[in-house]
N, C-alpha and C positions, 0 to 999 in steps of 0.2 A: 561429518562428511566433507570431504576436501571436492574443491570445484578448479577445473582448468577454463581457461577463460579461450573463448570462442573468437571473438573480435578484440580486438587492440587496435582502438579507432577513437584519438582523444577527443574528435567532434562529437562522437557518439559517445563516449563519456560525459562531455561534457552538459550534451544536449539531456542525458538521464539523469543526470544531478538537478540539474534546472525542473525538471518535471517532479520530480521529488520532492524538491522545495516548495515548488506550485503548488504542489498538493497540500502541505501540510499547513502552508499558509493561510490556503483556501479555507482548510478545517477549522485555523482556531483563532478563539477569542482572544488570545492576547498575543505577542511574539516578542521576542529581540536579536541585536544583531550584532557580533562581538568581532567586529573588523573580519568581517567574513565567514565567522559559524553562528550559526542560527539556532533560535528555540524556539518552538511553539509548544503553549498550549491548548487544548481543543474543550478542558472541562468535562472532559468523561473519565471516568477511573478507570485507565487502561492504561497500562505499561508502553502504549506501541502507539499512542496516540497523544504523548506528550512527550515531544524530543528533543534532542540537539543535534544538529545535522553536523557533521565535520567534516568536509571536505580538505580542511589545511592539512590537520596533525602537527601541530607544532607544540611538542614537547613543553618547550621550556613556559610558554606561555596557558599551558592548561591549569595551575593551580590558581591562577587569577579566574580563569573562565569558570572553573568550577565555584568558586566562592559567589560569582555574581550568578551562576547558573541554580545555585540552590538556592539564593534568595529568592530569584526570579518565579521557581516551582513552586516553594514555601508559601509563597501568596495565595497559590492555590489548594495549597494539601493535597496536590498531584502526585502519583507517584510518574516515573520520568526512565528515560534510558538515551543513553548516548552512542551514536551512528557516527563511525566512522568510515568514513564512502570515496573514491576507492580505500577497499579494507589493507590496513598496513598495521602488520604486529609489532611495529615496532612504536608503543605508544606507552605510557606510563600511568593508564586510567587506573590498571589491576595495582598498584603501588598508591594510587590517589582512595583506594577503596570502592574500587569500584568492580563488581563481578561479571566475567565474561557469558555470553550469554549463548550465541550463535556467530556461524561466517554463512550470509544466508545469499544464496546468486540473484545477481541484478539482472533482467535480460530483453531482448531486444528482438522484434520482427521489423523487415522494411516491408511497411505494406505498399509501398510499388511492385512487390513480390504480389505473384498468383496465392490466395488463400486455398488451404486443402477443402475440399470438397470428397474425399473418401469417407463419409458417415451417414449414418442413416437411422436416425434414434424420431420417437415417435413424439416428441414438445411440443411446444406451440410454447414462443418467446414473445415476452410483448414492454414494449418502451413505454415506462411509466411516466406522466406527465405531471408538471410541477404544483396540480390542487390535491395530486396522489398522499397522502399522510404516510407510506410507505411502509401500510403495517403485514402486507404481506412480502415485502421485500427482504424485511427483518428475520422473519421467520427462519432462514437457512442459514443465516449470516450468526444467528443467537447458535442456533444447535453446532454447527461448524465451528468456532471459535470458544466453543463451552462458556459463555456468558451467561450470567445467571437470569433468571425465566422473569423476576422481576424490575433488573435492569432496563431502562426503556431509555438513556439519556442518548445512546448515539442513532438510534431513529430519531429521537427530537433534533439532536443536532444536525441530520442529514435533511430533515423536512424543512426548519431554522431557516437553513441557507438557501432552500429553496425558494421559502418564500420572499427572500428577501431580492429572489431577483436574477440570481447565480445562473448563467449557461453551460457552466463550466462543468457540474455532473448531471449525469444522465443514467438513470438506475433501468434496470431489468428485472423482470420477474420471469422464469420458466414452470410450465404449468405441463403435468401428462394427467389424463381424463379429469381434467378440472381439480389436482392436487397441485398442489405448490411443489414443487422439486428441486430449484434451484433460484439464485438470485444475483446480480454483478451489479457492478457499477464502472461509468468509463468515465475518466477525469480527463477534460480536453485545456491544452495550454499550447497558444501556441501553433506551432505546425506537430506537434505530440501531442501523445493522448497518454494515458496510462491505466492501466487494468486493475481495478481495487472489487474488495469482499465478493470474492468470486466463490460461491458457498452452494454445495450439495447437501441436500437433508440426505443422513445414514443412510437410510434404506434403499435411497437410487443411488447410492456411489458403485464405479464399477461397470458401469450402463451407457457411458458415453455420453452422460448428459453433459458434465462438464464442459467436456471438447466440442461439443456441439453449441453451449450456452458459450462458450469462450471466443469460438468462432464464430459467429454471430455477431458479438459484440464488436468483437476487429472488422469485422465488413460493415458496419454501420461506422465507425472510424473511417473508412477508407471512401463511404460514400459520401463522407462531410468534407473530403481532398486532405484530409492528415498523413501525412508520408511516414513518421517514426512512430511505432507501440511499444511501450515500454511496460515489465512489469516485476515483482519481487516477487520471489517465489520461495512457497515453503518447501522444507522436502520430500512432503507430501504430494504435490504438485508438480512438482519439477519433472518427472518423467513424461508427465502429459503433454506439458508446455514443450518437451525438446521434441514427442514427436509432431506436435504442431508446425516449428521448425524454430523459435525460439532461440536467442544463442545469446548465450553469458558475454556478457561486455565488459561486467563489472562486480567484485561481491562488494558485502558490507557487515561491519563488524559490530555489531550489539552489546553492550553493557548494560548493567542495570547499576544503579547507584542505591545499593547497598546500605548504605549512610541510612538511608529515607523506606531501605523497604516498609517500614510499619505502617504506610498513609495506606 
């Protein structure tokens, strides 16, 4: 799916790359930094949670980056993928061996905008607090993302950082007649915030829970005085989010390094 970009606002480029990186930073246990593109890892075996952020693209200097960037993952037996943000095809990753993956849209609320209030879905949302273990937060986040049922490493890792002190996330749980339905989390950097594992269990997708748990979470953003929401979107989501009001800023271009599938 090809995406036309909404805004063309290099502040607000600029301002979504930084939160990106905030984020990832936040997440992981190790990082580096290669005159401007970054890698983290988080120690969870997931593709989308050990990465290289690339904002340069600069061709001639990637088969360096690559050689120090797989030694850097190897330490871990991570498997890894490489973000290039803004997305530009003009880059030589698929020639360095490495397989295209997605162009997934970057996107952008000014919450000094009015949030929609056209919804009327029956939830009860509640702001988990940091002695929370997070194990019914997981629950939507596991079935949504197809993670398998005895993975437990990225609840560890989101309680982890919890306890270590972190203000930075703030997780949610959505309940209808005392089921669990849904789950988010809002990562605050800054005067931004940005919207992660925004996750509906199967059976209520369709229902508006989303848009109701999504808006929610941006009004609790906007009561802390955060002015920019930022978020990535799949293209499962992406229709909800634009009629939210949403708008593409920016995409980003996903590789997976191929080299290393087998970790």
């Amino acid at each position: 799916m090809k995406y036309n970009l909404d805004i063309q606002d290099p502040i607000i480029t600029s301002l979504g790359i930084k939160a990106i990186i905030g984020f990832y930073n936040a997440m992981s246990i190790d990082k580096m930094n290669n005159n401007g593109v970054f890698a983290f890892v988080s120690g969870v075996q997931s593709l989308f949670l050990n990465v290289v952020i690339d904002s340069i693209n600069n061709k001639s200097n990637n088969n360096y980056l690559l050689n120090n960037f797989q030694t850097f993952f190897q330490k871990f037996n991570m498997p890894w993928v490489w973000f290039i943000s803004p997305a530009s095809y003009d880059n030589n990753l698929e020639y360095l061996g490495f397989k295209f993956i997605e162009e997934a849209p970057a996107m952008y609320f000014d919450l000094q905008n009015e949030l929609p209030n056209d919804f009327n879905v029956d939830i009860e949302i509640q702001k988990l607090d940091r002695t929370d273990e997070l194990k019914s937060w997981i629950i939507p986040i596991k079935e949504a993302y197809e993670a398998k049922e005895e993975d437990d490493s990225f609840r560890k890792l989101n309680y982890e950082i919890l306890q270590k002190g972190s203000n930075q996330f703030i997780h949610f749980v959505a309940t209808s007649k005392n089921k669990i339905v849904g789950s988010g989390t809002l990562f605050c950097s800054d005067d931004s915030v940005m919207l992660h594992n925004l996750a509906t269990k199967r059976e209520y997708t369709r229902q508006g829970i989303g848009t109701a748990l999504t808006i929610f979470i941006m009004s609790k953003a906007k009561e802390l005085g955060f002015k920019h929401c930022f978020l990535d979107s799949s293209e499962e989501g992406f229709n909800m989010y634009k009629r939210i009001g949403f708008k593409i800023y920016s995409t980003t271009l996903a590789y997976s390094n191929t080299i290393n599938e087998c970790c």
